[in-house]
VEXDREN-2710 file (C-alpha; in Angstrom, 1 decimal):
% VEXDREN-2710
k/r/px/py/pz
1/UNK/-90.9/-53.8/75.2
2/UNK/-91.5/-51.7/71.9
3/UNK/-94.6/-53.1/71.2
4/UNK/-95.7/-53.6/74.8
5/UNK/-95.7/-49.3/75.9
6/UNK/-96.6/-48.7/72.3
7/UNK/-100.7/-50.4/73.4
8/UNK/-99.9/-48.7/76.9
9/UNK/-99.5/-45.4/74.7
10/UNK/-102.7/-46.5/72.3
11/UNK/-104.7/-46.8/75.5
12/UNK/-103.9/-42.8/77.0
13/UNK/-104.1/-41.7/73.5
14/UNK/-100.7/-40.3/73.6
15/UNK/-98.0/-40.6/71.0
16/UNK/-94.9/-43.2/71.6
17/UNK/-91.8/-41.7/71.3
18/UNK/-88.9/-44.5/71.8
19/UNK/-86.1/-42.1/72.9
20/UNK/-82.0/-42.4/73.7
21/UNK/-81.6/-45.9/72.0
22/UNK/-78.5/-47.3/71.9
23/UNK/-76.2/-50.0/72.1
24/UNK/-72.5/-50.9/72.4
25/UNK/-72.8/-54.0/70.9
26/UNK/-74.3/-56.1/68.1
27/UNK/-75.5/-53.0/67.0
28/UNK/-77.0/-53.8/63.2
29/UNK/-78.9/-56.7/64.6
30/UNK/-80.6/-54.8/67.8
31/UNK/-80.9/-51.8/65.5
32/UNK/-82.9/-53.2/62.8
33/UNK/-85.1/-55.0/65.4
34/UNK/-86.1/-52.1/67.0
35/UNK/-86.7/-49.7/64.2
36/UNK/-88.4/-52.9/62.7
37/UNK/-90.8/-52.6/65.6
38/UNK/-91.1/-48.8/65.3
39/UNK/-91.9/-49.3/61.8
40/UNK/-94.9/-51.8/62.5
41/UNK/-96.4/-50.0/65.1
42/UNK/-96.6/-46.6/63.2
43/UNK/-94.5/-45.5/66.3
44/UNK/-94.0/-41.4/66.9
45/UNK/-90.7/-41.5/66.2
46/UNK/-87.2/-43.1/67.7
47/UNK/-84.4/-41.0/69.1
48/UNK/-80.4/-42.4/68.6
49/UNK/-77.9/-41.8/71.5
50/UNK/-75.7/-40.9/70.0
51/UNK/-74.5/-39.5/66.4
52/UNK/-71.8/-37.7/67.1
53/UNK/-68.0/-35.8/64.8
54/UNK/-65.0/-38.1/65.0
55/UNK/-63.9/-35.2/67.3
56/UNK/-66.0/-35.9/70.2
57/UNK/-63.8/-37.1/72.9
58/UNK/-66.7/-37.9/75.7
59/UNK/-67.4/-41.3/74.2
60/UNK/-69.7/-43.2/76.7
61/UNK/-69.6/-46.3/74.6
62/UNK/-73.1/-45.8/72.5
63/UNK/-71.5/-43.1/70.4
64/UNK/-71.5/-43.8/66.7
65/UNK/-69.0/-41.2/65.0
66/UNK/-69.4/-39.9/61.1
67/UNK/-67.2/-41.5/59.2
68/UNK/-66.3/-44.5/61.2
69/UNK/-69.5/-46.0/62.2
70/UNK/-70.6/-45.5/58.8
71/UNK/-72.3/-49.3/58.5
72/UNK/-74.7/-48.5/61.6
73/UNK/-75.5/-44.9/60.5
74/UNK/-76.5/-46.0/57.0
75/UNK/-78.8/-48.4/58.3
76/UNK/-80.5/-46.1/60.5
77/UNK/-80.8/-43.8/57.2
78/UNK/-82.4/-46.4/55.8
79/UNK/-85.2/-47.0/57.8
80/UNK/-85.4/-43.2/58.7
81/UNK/-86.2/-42.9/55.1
82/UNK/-88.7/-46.1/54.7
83/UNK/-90.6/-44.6/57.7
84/UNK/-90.8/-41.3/56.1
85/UNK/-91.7/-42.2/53.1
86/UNK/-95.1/-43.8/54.9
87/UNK/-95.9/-40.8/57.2
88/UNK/-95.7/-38.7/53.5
89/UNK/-98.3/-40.9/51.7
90/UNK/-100.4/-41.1/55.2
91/UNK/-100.6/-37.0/55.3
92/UNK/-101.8/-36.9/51.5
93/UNK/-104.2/-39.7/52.0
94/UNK/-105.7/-38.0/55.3
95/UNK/-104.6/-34.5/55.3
96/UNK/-103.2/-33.1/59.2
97/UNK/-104.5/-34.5/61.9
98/UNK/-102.9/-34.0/65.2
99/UNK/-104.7/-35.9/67.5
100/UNK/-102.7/-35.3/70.2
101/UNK/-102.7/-32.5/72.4
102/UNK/-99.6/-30.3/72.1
103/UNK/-98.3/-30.5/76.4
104/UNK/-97.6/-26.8/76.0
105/UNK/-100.9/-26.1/74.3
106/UNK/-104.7/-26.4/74.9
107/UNK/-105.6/-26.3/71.6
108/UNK/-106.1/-29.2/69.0
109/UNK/-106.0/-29.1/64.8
110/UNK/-108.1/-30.7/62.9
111/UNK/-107.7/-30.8/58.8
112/UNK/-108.8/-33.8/57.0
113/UNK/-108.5/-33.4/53.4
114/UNK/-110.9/-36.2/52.2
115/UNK/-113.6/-38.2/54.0
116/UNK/-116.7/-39.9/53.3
117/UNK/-120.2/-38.8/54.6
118/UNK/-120.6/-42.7/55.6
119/UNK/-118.1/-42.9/58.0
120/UNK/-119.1/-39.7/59.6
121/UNK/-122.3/-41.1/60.5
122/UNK/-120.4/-44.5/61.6
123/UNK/-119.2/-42.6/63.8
124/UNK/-122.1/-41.2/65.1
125/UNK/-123.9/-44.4/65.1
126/UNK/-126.5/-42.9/62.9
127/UNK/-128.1/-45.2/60.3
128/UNK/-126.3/-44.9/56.8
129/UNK/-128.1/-42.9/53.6
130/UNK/-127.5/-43.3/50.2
131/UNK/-126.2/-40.6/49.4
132/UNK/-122.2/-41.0/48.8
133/UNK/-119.9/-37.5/48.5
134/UNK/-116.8/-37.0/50.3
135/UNK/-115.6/-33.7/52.3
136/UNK/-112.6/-31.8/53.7
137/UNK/-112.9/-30.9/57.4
138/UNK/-111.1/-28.3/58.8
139/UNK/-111.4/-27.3/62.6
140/UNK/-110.0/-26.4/65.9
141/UNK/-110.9/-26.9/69.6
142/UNK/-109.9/-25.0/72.9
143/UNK/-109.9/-27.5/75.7
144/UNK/-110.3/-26.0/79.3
145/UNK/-107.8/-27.6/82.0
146/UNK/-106.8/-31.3/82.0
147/UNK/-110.2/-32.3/80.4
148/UNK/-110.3/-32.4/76.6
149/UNK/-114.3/-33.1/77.4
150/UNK/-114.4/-29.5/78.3
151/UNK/-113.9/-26.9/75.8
152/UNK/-115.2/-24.6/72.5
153/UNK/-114.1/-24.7/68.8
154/UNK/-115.5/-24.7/65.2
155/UNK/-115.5/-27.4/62.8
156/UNK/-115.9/-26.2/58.6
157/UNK/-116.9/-28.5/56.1
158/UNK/-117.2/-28.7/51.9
159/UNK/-117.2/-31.1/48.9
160/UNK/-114.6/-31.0/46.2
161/UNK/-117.8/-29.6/43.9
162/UNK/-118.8/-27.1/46.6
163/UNK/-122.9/-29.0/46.4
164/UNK/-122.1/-30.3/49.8
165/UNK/-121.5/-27.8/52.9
166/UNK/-121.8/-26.4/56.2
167/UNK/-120.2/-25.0/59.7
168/UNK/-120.9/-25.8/63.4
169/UNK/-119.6/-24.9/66.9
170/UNK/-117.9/-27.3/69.0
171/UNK/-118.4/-27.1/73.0
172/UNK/-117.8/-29.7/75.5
173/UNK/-117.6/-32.0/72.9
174/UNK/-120.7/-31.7/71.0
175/UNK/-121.6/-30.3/67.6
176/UNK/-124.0/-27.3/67.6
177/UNK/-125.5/-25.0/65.6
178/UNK/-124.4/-27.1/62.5
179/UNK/-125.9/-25.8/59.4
180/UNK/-125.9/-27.7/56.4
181/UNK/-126.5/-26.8/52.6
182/UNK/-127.0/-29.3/50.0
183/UNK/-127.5/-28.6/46.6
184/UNK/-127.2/-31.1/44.2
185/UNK/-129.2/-31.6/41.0
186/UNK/-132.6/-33.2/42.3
187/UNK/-132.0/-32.2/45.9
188/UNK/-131.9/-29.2/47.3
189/UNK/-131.9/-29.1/51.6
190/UNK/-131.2/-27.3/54.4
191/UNK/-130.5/-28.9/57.5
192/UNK/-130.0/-28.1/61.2
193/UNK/-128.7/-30.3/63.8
194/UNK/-126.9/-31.0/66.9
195/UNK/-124.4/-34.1/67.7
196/UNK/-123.2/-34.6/70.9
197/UNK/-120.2/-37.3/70.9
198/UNK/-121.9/-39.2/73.8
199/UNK/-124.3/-42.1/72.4
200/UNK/-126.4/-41.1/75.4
201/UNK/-127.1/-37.4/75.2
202/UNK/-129.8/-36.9/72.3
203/UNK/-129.2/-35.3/68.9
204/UNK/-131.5/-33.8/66.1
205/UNK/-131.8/-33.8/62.7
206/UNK/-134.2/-31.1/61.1
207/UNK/-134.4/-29.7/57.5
208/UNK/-136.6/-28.5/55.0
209/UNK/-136.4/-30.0/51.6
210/UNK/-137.0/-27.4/49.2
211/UNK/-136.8/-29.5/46.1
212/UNK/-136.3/-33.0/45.6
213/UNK/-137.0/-35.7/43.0
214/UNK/-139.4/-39.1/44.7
215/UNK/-137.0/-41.6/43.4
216/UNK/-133.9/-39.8/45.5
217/UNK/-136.2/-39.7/48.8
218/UNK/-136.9/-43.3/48.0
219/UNK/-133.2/-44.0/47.9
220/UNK/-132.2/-42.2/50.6
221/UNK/-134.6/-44.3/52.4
222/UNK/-133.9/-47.5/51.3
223/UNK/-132.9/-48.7/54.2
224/UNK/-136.2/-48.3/55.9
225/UNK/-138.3/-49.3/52.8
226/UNK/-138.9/-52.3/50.5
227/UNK/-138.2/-52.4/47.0
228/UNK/-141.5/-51.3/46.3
229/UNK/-141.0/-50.2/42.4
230/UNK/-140.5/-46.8/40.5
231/UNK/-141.4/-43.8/42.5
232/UNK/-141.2/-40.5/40.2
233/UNK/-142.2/-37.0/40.7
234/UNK/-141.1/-33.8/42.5
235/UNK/-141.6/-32.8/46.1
236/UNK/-140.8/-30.3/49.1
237/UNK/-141.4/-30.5/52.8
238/UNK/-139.5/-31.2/55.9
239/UNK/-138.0/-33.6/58.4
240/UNK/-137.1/-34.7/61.6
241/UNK/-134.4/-36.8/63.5
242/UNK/-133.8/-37.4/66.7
243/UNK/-133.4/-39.3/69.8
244/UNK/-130.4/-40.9/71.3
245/UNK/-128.1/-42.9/68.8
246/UNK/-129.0/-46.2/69.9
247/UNK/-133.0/-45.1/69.5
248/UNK/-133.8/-43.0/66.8
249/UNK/-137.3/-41.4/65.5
250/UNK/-137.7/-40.2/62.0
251/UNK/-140.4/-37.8/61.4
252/UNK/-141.4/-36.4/58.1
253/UNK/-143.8/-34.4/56.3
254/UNK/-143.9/-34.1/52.3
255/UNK/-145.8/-32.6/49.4
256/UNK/-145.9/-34.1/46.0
257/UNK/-146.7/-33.0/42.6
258/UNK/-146.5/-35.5/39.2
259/UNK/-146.1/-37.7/41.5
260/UNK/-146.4/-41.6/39.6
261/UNK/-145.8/-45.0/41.3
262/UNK/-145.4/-47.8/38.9
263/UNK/-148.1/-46.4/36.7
264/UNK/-149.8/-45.2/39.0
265/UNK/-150.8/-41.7/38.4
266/UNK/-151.2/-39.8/42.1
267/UNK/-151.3/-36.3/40.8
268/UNK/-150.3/-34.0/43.9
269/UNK/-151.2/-34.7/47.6
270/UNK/-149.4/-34.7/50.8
271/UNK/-147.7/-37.6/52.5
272/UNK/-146.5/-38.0/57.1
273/UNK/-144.5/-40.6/57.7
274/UNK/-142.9/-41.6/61.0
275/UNK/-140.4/-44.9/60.9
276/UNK/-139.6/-46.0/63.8
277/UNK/-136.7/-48.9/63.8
278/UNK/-137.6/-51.2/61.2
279/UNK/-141.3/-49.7/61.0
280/UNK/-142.8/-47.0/58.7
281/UNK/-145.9/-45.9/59.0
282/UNK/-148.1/-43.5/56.9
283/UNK/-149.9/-41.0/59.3
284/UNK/-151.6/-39.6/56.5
285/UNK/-151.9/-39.9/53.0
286/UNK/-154.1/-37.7/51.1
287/UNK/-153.7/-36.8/46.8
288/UNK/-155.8/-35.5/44.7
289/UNK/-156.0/-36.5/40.9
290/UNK/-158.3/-35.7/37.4
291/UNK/-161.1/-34.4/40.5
292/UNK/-160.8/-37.6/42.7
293/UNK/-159.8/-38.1/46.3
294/UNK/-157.6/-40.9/47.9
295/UNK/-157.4/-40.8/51.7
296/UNK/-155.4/-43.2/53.6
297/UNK/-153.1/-44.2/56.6
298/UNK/-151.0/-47.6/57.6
299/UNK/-147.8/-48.9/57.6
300/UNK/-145.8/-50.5/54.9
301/UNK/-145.2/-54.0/56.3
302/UNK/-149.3/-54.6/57.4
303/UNK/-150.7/-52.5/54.7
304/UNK/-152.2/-48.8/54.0
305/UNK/-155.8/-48.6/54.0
306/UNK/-157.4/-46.1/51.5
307/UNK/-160.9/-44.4/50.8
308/UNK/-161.2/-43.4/47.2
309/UNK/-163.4/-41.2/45.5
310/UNK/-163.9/-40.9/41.7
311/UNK/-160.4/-42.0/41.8
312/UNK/-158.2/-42.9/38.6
313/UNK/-156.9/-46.1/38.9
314/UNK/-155.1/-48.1/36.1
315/UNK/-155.4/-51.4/38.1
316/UNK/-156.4/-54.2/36.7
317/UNK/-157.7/-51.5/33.7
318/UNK/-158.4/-48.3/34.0
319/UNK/-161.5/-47.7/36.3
320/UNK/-162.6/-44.9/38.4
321/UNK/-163.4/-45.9/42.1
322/UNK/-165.7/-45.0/44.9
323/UNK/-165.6/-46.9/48.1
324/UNK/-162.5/-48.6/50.4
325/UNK/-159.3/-50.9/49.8
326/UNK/-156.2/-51.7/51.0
327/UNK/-152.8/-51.4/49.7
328/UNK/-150.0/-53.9/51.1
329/UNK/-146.5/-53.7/49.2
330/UNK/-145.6/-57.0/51.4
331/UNK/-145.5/-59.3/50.8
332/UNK/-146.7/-58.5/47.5
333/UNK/-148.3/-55.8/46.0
334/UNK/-152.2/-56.2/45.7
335/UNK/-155.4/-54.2/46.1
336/UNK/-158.1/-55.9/48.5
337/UNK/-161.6/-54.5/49.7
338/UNK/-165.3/-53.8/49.0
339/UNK/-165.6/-51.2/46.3
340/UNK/-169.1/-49.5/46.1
341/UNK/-169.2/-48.5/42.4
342/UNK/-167.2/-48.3/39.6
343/UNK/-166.8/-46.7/36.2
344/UNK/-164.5/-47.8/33.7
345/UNK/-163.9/-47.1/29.8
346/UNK/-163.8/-50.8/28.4
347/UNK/-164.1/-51.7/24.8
348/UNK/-166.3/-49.0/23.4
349/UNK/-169.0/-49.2/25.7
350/UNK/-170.3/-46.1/26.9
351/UNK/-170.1/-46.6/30.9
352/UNK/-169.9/-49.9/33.2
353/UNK/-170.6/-49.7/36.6
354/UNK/-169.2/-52.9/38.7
355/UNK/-168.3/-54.6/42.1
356/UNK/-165.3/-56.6/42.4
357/UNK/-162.6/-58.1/44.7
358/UNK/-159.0/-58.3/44.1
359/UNK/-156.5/-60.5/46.0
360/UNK/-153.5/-59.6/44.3
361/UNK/-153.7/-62.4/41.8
362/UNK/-157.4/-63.2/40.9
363/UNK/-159.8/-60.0/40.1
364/UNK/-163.6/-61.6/40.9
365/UNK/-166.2/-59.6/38.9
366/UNK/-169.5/-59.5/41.8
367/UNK/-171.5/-57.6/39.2
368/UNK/-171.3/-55.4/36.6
369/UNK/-173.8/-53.4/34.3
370/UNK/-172.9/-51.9/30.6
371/UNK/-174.7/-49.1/29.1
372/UNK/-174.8/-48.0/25.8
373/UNK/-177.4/-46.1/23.7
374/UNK/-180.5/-47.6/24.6
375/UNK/-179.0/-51.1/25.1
376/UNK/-178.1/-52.2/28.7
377/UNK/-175.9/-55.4/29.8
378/UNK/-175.8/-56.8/32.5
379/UNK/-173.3/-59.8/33.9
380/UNK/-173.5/-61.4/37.3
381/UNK/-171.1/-64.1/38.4
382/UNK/-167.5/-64.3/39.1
383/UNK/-164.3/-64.7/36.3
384/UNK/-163.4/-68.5/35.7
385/UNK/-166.0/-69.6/36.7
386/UNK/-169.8/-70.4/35.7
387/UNK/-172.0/-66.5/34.7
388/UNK/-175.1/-64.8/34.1
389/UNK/-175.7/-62.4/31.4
390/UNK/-178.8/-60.5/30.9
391/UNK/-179.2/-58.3/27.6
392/UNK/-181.5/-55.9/26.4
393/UNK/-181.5/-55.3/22.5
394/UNK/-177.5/-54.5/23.1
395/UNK/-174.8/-54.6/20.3
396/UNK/-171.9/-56.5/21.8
397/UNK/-168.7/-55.4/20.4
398/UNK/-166.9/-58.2/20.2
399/UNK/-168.7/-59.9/17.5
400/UNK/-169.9/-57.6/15.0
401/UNK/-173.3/-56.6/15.9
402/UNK/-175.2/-59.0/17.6
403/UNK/-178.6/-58.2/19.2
404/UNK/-179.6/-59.8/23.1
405/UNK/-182.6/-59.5/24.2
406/UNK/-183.1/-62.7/25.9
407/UNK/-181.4/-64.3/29.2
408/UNK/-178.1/-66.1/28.2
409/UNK/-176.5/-68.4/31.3
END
């Protein structure tokens, strides 16, 4: 029966209150079977009939009297105290939280001294972030009528170090005009949004990042992204989330400066990216570096395409390119494409300009040309396999000075 209206009390989020029990016989056994049960079901509470002075005359047959009944009292003090003991160490774990609705009152409490971000946006149904801290909550919520759906409050929030906070209005059971401030050492944000409690009413997410280190975007990401490496650098912009929480857009808009990507020196530029589910795609890359340009737009899973000019790029050496390519970081990271011209720093020659192709494992050498002094080189052919080299009166470095000035195959 306990357990039985205890579910029934679950299911009209009311609190169970098993009042007036009693007995006239066999009263240790049915007593520690029903405070057993109120025990296991984290019940509101139990109410004796009745504990009454060895006075009291009107004895129904349930009374237990001080001092006579003194077996049955002390094992309702026994499990009065087990059970309180519990409800203590549940309020310091979760702070006050009355969930129910006082009858006489139309307002409800809420003070939660210690949650985690991540089960906020459990809650919410909103994908998680990487970014662990845990709050306090504190806030309070005037239902109109019968319906708790209708009604106005406010809801504060703060971390234990103060880097984490914010403040909203609650009405009719969604979160507005939430402002949030985060400042922690390589990420610095403020952040608007709106949260209705209904997975289909929509919601937003908008911010502007005033500071922020690559390598916490990319982890914050992380579940939208690959492992695609070491992302450093510094960066502002802003962002945008919305839909419903079953669909969800991400829209975002950053600037980057220093920015490096596994040795890969971007410089500053501009990155929009959209993810969409599982999808993220690059609306438009753009960076400048050491007076180059790279241009590009894709996605991560079928690869970005890029047009380079004078560009620095330490892949496979370090070579400055004019011309197209692609990018892919799946499924592996490689470089593909018909680059027009080339100059690159190699050995001490004084330029090479070259063609190749890259496939992400073998770099094929179309043609190439080596100037220095008067002395030009030239090599036609492709790596590991059969070459031509032409040479005019040139002093190849790799064996002290040797002169070409015939055909060599």
């Amino acid at each position: 029966w306990i357990y039985d209206h205890k579910i029934i009390s679950d299911n009209y989020n009311k609190p169970f209150l098993l009042s007036e029990f009693g007995s006239k016989q066999n009263r240790r056994l049915y007593f520690s079977s029903w405070l057993t049960a109120i025990k296991k079901t984290r019940a509101g509470g139990a109410l004796l009939w009745q504990m009454v002075p060895q006075s009291f005359v009107y004895d129904d047959g349930y009374a237990l009297k001080i001092g006579i009944n003194s077996e049955e009292l002390n094992l309702i003090r026994y499990y009065f105290s087990f059970i309180q003991q519990e409800d203590k160490e549940e309020l310091l774990a979760n702070g006050e939280n009355n969930i129910y609705p006082n009858p006489s009152s139309s307002e409800i409490y809420l003070n939660i001294k210690k949650i985690g971000i991540s089960s906020i946006l459990d809650f919410f149904s909103i994908p998680k972030i990487n970014y662990f801290k845990e709050i306090s909550l504190e806030g309070r919520y005037n239902f109109s009528g019968t319906e708790i759906e209708k009604g106005e409050g406010f809801l504060n929030f703060i971390s234990k170090d103060e880097n984490f906070k914010g403040k909203g209005q609650i009405k009719d059971f969604c979160l507005e005009n939430l402002k949030i401030q985060v400042e922690e050492k390589d990420f610095i944000s403020e952040i608007q949004a709106k949260l209705p409690f209904s997975s289909e009413e929509k919601f937003f997410f908008s911010g502007d990042v005033k500071e922020a280190s690559l390598e916490r975007i990319k982890k914050i990401l992380k579940p939208f992204l690959p492992d695609t490496g070491v992302l450093k650098g510094s960066g502002r912009g802003n962002f945008n989330i919305f839909g419903t929480y079953e669909d969800i857009l991400i829209e975002s808009k950053m600037e980057m400066f220093d920015c490096f990507y596994e040795g890969l020196p971007f410089g500053e530029g501009e990155v929009e990216i959209q993810v969409y589910k599982e999808e993220v795609l690059f609306k438009k890359i753009f960076f400048k570096n050491k007076g180059g340009i790279l241009e590009g737009m894709g996605s991560i899973s079928k690869g970005i395409n890029f047009k380079h000019k004078n560009w620095y790029f330490p892949i496979p050496f370090s070579s400055i390119l004019d011309g197209e390519g692609t990018l892919s970081f799946s499924p592996e990271f490689l470089i593909s494409g018909e680059v027009n011209k080339t100059k690159v720093d190699f050995f001490d020659f004084g330029e090479i300009n070259f063609e190749y192709d890259y496939d992400g494992k073998v770099f094929h050498l179309k043609q190439l040309e080596a100037l220095k002094d008067g002395g030009i080189l030239k090599l036609k052919g492709v790596y590991e396999e059969k070459f031509e080299l032409e040479g005019n009166t040139y002093d190849f470095p790799l064996y002290n000075e040797i002169k070409i000035s015939s055909n060599l195959k």
